[in-house]
C-alpha positions as CSV (number, residue, x, y, z in Angstrom):
1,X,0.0,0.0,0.0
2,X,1.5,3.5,-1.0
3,X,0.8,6.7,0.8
4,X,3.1,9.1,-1.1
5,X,4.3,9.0,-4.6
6,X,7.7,7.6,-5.2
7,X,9.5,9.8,-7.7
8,X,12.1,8.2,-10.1
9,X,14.7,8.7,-8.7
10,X,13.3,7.7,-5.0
11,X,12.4,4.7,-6.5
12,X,15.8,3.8,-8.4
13,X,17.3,4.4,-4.7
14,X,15.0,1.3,-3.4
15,X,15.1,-0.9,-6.0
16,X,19.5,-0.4,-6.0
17,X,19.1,-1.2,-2.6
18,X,16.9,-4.2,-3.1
19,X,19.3,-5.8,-5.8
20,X,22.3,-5.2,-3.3
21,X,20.4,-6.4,-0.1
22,X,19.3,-9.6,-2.2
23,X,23.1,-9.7,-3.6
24,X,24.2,-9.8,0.1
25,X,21.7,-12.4,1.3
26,X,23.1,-15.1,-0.8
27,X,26.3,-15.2,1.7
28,X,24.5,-15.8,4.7
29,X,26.0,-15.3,7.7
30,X,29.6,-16.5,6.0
31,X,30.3,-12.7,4.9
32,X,31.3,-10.7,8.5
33,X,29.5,-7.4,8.2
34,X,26.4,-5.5,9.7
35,X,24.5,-8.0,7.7
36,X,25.7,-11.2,9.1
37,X,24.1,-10.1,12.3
38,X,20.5,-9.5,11.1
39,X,20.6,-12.4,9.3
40,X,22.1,-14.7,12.5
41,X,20.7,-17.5,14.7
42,X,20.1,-16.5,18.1
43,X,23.1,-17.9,19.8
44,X,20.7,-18.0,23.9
45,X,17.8,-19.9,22.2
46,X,19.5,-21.2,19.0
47,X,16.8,-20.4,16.6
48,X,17.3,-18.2,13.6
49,X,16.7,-14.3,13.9
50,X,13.6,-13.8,12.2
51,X,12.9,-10.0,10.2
52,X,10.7,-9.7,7.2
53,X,12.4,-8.7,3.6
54,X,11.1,-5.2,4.5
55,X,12.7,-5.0,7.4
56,X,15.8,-5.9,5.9
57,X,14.9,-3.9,3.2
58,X,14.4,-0.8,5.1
59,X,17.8,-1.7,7.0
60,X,19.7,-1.7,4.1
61,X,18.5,1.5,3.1
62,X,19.2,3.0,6.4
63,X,23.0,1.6,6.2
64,X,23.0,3.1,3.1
65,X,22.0,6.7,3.8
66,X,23.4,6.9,7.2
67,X,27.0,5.3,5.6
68,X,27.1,7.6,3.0
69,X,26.1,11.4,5.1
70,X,29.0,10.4,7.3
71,X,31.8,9.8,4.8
72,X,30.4,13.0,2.8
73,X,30.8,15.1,5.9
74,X,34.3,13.7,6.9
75,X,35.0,14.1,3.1
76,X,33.9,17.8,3.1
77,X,35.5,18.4,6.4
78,X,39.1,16.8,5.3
79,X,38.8,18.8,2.1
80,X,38.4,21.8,3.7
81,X,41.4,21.7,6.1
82,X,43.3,20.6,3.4
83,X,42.6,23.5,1.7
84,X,43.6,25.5,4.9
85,X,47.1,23.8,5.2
86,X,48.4,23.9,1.7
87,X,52.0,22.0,2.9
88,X,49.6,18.9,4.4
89,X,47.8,18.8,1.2
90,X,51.0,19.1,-1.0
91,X,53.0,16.2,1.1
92,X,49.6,13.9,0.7
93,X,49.5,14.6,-2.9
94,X,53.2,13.6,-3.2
95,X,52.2,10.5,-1.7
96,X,49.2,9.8,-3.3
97,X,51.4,10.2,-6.6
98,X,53.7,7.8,-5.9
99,X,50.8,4.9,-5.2
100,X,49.6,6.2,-8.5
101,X,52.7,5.2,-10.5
102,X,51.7,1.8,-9.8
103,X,48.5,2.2,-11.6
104,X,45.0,2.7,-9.9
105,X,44.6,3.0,-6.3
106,X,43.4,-0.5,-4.9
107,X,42.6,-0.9,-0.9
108,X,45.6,-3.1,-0.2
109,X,47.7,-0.1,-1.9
110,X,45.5,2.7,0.5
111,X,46.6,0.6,3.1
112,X,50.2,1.1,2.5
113,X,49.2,5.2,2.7
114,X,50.1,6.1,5.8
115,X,50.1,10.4,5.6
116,X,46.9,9.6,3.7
117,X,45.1,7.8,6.8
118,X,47.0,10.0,9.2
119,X,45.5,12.7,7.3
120,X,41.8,11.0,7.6
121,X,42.8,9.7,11.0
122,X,43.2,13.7,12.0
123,X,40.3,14.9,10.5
124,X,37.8,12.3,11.9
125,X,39.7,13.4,15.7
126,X,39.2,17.0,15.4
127,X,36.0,17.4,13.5
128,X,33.9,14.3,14.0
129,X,30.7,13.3,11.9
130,X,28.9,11.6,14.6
131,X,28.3,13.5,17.6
């Protein structure tokens, strides 16, 4: 039953999050993530953890939105004193550079970044998204 209308691109949102929701249910609770725990057995009475597909629906989409204001804001934010401190931003960009050489930037080779996670590290102390 509908109460509002769904515009397009509203309803794009839902159904991406749908696909990627039904994606993720196919791993069960093998994949460790947010999602391995709604989809769990209850370990006191050993019986499975029962929500209906829009429940997990409508948790997926609240992963989704909440995930992606905070990295925006801490994004924003690390941007902005970056701009402010124009040595910090030069020194990251030397290193980000140099990871470049290899090709694209893959998460082992973020991982081997370390100005650019002091640099995030920093941000997320001194200007945090969540209060």
């Amino acid at each position: 039953m509908k109460y509002l209308p769904e515009p397009h691109d509203v309803k794009a949102f839902r159904l991406r999050g749908e696909a990627l929701l039904s994606a993720r249910q196919k791993f069960g609770t093998t994949r460790k993530d947010i999602f391995s725990h709604l989809l769990r057995t209850d370990t006191e009475t050993s019986t499975p953890i029962k929500f209906t597909q829009a429940q997990l629906d409508s948790n997926a989409n609240l992963i989704i939105i909440a995930g992606s204001d905070t990295v925006s804001t801490t994004l924003a934010r690390t941007f902005r004193l970056l701009a402010m401190q124009p040595e910090i931003l030069k020194k990251l960009q030397i290193e980000v550079d140099e990871c470049l050489r290899g090709g694209e930037i893959t998460v082992e080779g973020v991982r081997n970044l370390p100005y650019l996670n002091a640099v995030v590290n920093e941000s997320l102390r001194l200007l945090n998204p969540v209060p």
